[in-house]
C-alpha positions as CSV (number, residue, x, y, z in Angstrom):
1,X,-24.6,23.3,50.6
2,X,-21.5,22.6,52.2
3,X,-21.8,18.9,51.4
4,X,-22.7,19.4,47.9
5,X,-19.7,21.4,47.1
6,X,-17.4,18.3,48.7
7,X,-19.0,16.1,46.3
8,X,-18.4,18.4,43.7
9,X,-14.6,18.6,44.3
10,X,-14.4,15.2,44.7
11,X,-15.8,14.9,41.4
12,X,-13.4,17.1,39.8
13,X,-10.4,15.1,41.8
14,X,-12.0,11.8,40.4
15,X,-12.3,12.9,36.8
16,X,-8.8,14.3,37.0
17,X,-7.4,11.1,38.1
18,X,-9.5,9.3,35.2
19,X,-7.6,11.7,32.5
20,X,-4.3,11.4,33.8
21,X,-5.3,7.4,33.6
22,X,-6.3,7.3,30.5
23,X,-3.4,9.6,29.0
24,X,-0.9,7.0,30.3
25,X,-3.1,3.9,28.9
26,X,-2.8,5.7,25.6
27,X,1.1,6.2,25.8
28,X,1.4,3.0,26.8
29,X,-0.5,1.8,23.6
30,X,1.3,4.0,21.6
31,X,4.7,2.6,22.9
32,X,3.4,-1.0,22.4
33,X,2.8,-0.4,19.0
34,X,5.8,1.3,18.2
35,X,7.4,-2.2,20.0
36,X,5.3,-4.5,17.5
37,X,6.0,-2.5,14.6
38,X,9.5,-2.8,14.8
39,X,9.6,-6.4,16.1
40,X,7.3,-7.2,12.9
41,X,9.7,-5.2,10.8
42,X,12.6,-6.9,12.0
43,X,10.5,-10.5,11.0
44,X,9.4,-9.4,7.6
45,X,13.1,-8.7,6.9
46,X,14.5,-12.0,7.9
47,X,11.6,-13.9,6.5
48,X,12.5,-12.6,3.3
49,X,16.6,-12.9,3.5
50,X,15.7,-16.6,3.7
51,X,13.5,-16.8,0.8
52,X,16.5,-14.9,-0.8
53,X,15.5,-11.7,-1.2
54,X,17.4,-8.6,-0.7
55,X,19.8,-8.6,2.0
56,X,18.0,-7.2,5.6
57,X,20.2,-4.5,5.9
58,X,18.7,-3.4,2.5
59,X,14.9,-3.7,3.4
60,X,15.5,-2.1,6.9
């Protein structure tokens, strides 16, 4: 019984860990995405003050 319970808890303590894992995988996504969004803003502004658009302070 005794050695059932261990597993038990060490299942909890595993799946814990796996969460707390996978919540900081998904910040980290999130804060790569927020990265590439403004890196292809930042692009996609310049491109176009080349081909003469509007001035990237505008578009921004």
């Amino acid at each position: 019984m005794i050695g059932i319970a261990l597993v038990l808890a060490d299942l909890a303590d595993i799946r814990a860990e796996m969460r707390q894992d996978l919540a900081a995988l998904g910040d980290e996504l999130a804060g790569l995405r927020r990265h590439m969004d403004d890196r292809f803003a930042a692009i996609q502004s310049m491109r176009l003050h080349k081909l003469g658009g509007l001035p990237p302070e505008v578009i921004n």
